[in-house]
MARFIBA-864196 format. One record per residue: residue number from 1; residue in three letters; x, y, z of N, C-alpha, C in turn. Coordinates in pm, whole numbers, plus 50000, padded with zeros to 5 digits. Example, Ala and Ser with C-alpha at 12.3 -4.5 7.8 and 13.67 -1.06 7.14 Angstrom:
BEGIN
{n:1 | res:ALA | nu:51319 | nv:49431 | nw:50780 | cau:51230 | cav:49550 | caw:50780 | cu:51320 | cv:49670 | cw:50780}
{n:2 | res:SER | nu:51285 | nv:49775 | nw:50708 | cau:51367 | cav:49894 | caw:50714 | cu:51290 | cv:50003 | cw:50787}
END
This chain:
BEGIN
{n:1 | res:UNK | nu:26026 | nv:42581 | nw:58974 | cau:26021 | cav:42524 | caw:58842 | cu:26161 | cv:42475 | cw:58809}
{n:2 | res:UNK | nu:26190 | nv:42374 | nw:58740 | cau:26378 | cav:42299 | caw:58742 | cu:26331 | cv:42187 | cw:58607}
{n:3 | res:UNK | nu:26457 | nv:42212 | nw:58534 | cau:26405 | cav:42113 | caw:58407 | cu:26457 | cv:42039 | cw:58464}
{n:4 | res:UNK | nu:26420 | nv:41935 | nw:58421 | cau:26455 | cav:41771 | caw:58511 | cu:26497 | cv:41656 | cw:58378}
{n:5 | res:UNK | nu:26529 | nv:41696 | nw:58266 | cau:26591 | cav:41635 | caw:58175 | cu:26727 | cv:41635 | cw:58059}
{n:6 | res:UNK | nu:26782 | nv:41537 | nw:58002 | cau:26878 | cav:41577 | caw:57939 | cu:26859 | cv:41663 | cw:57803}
{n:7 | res:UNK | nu:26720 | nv:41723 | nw:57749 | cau:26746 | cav:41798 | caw:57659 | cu:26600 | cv:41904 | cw:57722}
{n:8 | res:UNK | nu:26590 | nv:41915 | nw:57839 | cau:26505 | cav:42050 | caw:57895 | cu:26397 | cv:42092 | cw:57863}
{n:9 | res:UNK | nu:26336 | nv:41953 | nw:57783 | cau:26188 | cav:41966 | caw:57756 | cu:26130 | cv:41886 | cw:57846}
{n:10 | res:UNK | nu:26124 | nv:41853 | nw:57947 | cau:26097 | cav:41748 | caw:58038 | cu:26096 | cv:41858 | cw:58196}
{n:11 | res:UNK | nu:26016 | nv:41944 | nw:58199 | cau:25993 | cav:42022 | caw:58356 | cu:25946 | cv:42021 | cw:58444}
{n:12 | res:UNK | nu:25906 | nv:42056 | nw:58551 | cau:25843 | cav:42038 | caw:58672 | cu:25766 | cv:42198 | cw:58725}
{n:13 | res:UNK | nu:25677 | nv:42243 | nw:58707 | cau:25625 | cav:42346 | caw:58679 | cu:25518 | cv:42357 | cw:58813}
{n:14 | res:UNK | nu:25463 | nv:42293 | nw:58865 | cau:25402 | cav:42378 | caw:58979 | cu:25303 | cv:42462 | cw:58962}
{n:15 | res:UNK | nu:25286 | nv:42503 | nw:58856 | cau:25201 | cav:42611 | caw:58811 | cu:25035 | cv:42578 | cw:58817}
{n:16 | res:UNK | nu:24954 | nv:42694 | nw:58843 | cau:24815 | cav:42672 | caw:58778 | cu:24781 | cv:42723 | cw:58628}
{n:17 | res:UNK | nu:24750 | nv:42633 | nw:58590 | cau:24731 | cav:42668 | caw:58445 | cu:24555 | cv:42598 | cw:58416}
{n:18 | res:UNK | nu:24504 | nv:42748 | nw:58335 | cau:24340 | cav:42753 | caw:58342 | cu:24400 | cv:42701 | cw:58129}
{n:19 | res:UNK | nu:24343 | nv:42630 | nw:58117 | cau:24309 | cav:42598 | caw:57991 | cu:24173 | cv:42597 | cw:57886}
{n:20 | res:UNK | nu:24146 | nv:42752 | nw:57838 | cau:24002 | cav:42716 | caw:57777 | cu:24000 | cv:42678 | cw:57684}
{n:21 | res:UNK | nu:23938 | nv:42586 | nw:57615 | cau:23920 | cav:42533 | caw:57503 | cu:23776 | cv:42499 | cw:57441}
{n:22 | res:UNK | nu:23720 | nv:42486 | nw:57395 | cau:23626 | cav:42456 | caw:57311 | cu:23580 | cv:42299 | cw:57264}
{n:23 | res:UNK | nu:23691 | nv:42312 | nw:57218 | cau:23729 | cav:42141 | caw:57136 | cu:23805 | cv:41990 | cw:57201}
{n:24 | res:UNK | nu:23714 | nv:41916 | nw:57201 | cau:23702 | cav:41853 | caw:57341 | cu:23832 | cv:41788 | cw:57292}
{n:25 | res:UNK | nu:23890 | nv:41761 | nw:57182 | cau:24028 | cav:41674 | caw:57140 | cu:24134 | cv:41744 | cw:57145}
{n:26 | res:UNK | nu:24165 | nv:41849 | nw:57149 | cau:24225 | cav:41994 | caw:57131 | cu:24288 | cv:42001 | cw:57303}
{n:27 | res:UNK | nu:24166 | nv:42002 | nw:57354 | cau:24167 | cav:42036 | caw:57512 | cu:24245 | cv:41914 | cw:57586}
{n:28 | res:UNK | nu:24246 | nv:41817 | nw:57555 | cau:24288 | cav:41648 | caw:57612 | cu:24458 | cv:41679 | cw:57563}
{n:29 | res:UNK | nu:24470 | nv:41710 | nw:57426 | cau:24652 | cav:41713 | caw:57421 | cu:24673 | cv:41826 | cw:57495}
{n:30 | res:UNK | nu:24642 | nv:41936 | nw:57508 | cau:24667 | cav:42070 | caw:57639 | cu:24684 | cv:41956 | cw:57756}
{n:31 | res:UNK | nu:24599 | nv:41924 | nw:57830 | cau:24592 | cav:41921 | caw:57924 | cu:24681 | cv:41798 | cw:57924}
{n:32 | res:UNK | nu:24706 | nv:41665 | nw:57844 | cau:24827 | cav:41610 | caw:57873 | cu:24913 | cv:41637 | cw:57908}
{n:33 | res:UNK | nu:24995 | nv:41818 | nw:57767 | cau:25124 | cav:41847 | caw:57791 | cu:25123 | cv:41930 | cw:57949}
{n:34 | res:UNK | nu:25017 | nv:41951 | nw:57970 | cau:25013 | cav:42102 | caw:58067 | cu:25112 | cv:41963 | cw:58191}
{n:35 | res:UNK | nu:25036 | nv:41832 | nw:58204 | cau:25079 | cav:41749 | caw:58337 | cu:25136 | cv:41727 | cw:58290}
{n:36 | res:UNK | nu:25201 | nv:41670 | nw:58208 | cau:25345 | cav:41656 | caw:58147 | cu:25450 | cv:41696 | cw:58213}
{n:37 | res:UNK | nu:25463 | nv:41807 | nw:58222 | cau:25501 | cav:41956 | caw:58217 | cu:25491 | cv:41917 | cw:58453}
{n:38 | res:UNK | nu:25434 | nv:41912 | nw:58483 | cau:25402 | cav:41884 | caw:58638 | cu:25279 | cv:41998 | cw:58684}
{n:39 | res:UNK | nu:25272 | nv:42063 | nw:58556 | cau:25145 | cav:42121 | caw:58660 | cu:24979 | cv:42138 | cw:58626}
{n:40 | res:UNK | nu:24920 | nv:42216 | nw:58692 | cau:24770 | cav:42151 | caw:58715 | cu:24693 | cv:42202 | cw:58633}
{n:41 | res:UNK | nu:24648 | nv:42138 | nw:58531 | cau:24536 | cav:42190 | caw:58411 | cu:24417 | cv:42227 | cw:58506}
{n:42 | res:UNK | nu:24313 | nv:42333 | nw:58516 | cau:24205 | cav:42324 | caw:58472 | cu:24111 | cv:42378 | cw:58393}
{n:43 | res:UNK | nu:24083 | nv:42279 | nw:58296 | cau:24031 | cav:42274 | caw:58186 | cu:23870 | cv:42374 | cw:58204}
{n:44 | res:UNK | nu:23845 | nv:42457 | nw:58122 | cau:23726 | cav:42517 | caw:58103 | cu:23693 | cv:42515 | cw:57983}
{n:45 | res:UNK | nu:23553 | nv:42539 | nw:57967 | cau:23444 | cav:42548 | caw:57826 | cu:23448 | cv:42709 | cw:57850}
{n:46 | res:UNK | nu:23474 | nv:42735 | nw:57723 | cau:23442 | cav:42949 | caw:57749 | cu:23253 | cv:42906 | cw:57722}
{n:47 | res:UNK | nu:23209 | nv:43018 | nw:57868 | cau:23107 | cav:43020 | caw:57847 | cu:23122 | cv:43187 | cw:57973}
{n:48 | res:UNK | nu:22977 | nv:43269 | nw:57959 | cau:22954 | cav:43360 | caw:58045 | cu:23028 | cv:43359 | cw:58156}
{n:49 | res:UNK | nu:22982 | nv:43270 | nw:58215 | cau:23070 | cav:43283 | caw:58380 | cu:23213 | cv:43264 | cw:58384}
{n:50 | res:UNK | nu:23258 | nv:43202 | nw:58293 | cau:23433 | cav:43193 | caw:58231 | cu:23484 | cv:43287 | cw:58332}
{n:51 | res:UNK | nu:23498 | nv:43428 | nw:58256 | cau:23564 | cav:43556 | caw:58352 | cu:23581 | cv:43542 | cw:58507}
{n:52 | res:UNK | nu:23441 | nv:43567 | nw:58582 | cau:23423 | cav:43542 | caw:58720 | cu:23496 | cv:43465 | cw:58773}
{n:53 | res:UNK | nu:23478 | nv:43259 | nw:58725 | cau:23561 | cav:43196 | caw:58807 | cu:23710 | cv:43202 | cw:58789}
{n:54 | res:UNK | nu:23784 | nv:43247 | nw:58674 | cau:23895 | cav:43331 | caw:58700 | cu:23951 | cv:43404 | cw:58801}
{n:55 | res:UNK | nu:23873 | nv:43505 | nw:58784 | cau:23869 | cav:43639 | caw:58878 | cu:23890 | cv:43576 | cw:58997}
{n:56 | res:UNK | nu:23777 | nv:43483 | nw:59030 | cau:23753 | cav:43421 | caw:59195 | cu:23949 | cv:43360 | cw:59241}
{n:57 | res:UNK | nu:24004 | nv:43325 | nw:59122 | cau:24106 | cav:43262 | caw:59178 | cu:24187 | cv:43262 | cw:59058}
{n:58 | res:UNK | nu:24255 | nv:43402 | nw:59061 | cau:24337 | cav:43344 | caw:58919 | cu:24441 | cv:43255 | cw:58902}
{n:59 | res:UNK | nu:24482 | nv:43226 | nw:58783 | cau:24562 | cav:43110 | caw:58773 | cu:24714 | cv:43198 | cw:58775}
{n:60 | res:UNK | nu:24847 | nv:43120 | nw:58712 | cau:24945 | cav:43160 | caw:58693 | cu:24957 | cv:43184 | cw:58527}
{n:61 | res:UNK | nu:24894 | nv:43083 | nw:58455 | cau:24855 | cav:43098 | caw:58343 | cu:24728 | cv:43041 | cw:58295}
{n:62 | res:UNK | nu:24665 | nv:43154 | nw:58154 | cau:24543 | cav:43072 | caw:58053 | cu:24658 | cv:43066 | cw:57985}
{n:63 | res:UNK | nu:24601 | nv:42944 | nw:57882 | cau:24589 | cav:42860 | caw:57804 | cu:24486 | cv:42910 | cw:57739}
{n:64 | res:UNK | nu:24481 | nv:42961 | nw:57637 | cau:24322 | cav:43014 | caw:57579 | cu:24365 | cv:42989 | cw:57430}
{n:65 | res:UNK | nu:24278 | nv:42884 | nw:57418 | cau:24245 | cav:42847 | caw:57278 | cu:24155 | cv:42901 | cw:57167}
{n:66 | res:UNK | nu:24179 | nv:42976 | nw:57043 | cau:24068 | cav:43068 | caw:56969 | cu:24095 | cv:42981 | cw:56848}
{n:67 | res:UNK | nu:23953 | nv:42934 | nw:56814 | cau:23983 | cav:42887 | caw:56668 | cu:23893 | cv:42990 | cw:56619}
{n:68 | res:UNK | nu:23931 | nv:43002 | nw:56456 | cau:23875 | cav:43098 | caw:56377 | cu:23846 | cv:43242 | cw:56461}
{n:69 | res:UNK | nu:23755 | nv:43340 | nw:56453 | cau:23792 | cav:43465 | caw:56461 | cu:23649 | cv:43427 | cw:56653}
{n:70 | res:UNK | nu:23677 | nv:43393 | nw:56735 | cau:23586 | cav:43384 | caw:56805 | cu:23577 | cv:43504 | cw:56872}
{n:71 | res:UNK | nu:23467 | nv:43621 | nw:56867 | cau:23420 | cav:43754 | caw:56916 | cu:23458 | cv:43758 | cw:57111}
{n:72 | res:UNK | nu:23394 | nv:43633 | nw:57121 | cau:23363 | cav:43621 | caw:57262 | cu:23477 | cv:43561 | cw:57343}
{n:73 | res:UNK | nu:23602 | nv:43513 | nw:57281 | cau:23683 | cav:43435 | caw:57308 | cu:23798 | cv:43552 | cw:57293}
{n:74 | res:UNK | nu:23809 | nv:43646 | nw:57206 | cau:23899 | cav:43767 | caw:57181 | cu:23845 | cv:43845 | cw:57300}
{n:75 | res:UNK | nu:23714 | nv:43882 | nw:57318 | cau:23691 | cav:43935 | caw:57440 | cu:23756 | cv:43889 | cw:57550}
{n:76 | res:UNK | nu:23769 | nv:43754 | nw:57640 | cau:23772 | cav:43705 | caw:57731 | cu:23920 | cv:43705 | cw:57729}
{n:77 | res:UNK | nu:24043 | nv:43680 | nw:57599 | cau:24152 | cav:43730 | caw:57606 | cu:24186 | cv:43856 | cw:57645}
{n:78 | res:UNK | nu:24156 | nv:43936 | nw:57621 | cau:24129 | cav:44091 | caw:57622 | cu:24091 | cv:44144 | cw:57767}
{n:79 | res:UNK | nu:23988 | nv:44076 | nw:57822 | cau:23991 | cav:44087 | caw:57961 | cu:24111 | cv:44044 | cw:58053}
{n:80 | res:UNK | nu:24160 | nv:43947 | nw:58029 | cau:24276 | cav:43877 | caw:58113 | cu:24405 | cv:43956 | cw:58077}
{n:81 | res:UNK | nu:24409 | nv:43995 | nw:57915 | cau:24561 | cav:44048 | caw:57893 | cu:24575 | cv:44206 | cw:57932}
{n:82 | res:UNK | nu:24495 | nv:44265 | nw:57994 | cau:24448 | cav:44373 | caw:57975 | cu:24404 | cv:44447 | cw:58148}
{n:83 | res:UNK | nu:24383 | nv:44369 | nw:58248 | cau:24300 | cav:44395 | caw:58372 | cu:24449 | cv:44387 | cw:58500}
{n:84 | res:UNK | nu:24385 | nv:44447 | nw:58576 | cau:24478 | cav:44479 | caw:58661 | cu:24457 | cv:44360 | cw:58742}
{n:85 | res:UNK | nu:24348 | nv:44254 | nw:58758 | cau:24298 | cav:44169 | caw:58785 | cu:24419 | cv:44038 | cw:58777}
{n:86 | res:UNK | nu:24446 | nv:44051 | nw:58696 | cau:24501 | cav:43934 | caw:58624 | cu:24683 | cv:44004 | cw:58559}
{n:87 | res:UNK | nu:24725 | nv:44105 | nw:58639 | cau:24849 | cav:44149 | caw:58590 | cu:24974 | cv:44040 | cw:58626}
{n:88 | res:UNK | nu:24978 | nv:43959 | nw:58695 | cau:25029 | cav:43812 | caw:58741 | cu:25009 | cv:43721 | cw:58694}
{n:89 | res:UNK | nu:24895 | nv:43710 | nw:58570 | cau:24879 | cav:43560 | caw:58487 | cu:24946 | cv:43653 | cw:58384}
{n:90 | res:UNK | nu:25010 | nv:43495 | nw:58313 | cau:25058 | cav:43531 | caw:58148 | cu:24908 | cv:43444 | cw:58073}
{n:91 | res:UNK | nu:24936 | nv:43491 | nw:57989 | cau:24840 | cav:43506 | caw:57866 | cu:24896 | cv:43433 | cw:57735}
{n:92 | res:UNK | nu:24875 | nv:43330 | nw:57703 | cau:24943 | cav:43256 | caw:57589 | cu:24783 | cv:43185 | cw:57492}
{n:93 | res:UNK | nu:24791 | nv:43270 | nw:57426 | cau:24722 | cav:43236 | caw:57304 | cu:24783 | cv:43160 | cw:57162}
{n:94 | res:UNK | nu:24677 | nv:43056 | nw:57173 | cau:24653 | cav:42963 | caw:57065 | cu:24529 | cv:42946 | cw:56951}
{n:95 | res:UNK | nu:24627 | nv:42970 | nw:56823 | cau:24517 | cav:42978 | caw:56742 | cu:24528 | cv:42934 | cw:56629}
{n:96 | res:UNK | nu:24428 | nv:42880 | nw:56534 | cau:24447 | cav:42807 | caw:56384 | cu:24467 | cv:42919 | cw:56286}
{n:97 | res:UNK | nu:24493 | nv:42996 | nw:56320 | cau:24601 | cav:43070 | caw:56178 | cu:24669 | cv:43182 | cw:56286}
{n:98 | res:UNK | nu:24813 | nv:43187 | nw:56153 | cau:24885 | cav:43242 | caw:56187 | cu:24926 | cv:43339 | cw:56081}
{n:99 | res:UNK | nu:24785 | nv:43434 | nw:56061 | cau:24853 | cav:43537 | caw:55910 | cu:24865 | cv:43683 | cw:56023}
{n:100 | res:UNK | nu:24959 | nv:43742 | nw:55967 | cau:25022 | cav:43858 | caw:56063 | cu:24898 | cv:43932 | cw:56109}
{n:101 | res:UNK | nu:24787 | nv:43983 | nw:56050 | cau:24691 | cav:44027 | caw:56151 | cu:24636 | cv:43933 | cw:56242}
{n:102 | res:UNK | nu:24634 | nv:43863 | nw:56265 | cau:24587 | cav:43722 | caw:56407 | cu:24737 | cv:43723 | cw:56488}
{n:103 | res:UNK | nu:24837 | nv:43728 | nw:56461 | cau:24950 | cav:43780 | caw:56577 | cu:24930 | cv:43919 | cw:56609}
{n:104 | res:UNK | nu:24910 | nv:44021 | nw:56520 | cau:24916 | cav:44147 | caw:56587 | cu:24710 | cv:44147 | cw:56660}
{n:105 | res:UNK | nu:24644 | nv:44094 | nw:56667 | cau:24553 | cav:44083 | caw:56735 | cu:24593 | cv:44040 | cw:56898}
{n:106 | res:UNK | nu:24611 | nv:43920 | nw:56863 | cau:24695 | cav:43869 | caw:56996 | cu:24747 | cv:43950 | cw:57082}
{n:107 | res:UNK | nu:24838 | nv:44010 | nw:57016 | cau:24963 | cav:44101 | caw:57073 | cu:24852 | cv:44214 | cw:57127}
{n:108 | res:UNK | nu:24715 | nv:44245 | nw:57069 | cau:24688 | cav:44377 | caw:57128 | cu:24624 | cv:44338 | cw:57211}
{n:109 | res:UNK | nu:24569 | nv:44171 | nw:57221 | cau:24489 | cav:44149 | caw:57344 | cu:24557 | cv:44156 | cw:57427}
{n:110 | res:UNK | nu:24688 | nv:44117 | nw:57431 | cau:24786 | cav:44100 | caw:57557 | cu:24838 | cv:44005 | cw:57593}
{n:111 | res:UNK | nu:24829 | nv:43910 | nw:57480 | cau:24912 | cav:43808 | caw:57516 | cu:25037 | cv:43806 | cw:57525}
{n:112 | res:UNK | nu:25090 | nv:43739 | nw:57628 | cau:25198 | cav:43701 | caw:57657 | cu:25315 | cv:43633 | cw:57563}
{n:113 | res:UNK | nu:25236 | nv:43520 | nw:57498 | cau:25309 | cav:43477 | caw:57384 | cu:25185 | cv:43390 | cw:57348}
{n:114 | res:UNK | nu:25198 | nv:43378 | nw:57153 | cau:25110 | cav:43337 | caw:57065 | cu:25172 | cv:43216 | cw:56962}
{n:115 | res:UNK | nu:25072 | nv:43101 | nw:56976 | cau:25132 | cav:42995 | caw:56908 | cu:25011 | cv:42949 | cw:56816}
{n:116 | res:UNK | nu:25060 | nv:42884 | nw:56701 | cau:24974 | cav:42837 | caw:56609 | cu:24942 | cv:42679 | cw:56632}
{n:117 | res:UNK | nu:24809 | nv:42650 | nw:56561 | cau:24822 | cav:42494 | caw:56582 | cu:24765 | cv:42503 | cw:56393}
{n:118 | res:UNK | nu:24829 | nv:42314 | nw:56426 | cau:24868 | cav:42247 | caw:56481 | cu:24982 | cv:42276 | cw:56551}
{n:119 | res:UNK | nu:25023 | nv:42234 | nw:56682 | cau:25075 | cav:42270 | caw:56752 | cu:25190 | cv:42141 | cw:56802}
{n:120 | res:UNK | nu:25309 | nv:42097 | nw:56791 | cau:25405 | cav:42033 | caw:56802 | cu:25398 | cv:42061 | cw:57006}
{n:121 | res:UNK | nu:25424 | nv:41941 | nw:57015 | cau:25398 | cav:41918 | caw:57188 | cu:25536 | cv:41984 | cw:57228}
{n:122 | res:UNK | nu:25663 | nv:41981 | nw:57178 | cau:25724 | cav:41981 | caw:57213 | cu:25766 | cv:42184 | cw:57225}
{n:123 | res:UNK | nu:25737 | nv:42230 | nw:57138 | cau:25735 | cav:42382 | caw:57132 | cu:25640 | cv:42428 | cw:57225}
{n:124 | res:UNK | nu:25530 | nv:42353 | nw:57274 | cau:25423 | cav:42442 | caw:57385 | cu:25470 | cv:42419 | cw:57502}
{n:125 | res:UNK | nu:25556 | nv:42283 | nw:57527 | cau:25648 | cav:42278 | caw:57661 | cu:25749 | cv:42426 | cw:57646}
{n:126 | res:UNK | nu:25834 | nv:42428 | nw:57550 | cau:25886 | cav:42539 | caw:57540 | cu:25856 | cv:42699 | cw:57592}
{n:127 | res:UNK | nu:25758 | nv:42675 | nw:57525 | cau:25715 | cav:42826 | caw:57559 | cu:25631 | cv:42868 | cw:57636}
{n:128 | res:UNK | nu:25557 | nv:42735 | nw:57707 | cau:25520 | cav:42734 | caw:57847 | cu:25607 | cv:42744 | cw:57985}
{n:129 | res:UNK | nu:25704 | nv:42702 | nw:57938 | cau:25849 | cav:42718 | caw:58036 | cu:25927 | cv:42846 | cw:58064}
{n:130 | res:UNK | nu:25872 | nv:42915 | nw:57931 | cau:25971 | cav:43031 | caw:57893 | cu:25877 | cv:43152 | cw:57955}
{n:131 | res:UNK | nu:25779 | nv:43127 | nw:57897 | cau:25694 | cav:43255 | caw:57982 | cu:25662 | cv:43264 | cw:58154}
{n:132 | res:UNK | nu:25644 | nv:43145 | nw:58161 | cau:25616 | cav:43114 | caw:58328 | cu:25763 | cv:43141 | cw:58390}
{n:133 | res:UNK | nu:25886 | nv:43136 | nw:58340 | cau:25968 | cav:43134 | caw:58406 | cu:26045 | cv:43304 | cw:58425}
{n:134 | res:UNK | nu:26019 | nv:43341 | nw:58268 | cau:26004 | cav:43500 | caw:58234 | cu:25939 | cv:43573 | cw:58363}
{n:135 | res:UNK | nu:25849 | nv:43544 | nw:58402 | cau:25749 | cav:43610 | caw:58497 | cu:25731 | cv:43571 | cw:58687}
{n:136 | res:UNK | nu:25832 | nv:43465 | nw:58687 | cau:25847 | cav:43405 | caw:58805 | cu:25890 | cv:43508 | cw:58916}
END
């Protein structure tokens, strides 16, 4: 991973990065910044089998997108931040509010690091850089 610009938002990342999202407009700016960034989105719909094809091949990072309080989507965080399975992916949760119980949720699923949207492109390069590189 090597920033490759004069103000270090501009990286080369290598990484697999699983991006779930929901929201098909939501998911398109992820997956811009994710190649942006140099490395390989793939994009998922949370649905049942979600977990499994994980499991089958985990990534380096989710990308897991929760709007409003999603049961099944806190689960599937919770599995990843949490499993011995997945002690090598970081966990970066994204979500439309940011009132201190939805960070300390986060935090107990296991995320890695937690960002609010709307979401400024330039802070998710950030802290996509910072955690992946944290954990390298």
């Amino acid at each position: 991973m090597s920033l490759n610009s004069e103000n270090g938002t501009r990286a080369t990342l290598g990484s697999k990065i699983a991006l779930i999202c929901d929201t098909p407009a939501v998911s398109r700016m992820f997956e811009a910044e994710i190649a942006a960034l140099g490395g390989g989105a793939r994009p998922m719909r949370y649905e049942p089998a979600t977990l499994e094809a994980l499991r089958a091949d985990p990534p380096d990072m989710v990308v897991a997108v929760v709007m409003g309080r999603n049961p099944a989507m806190q689960c599937l965080c919770q599995n990843i931040g949490q499993s011995d399975t997945f002690a090598r992916t970081r966990l970066m949760v994204v979500q439309d509010s940011n009132r201190a119980i939805d960070q300390r949720r986060a935090e107990a699923l296991g995320a890695d690091v937690q960002l609010k949207l709307p979401l400024d492109a330039a802070a998710f390069r950030k802290a996509a850089m910072e955690v992946l590189a944290e954990y390298a």
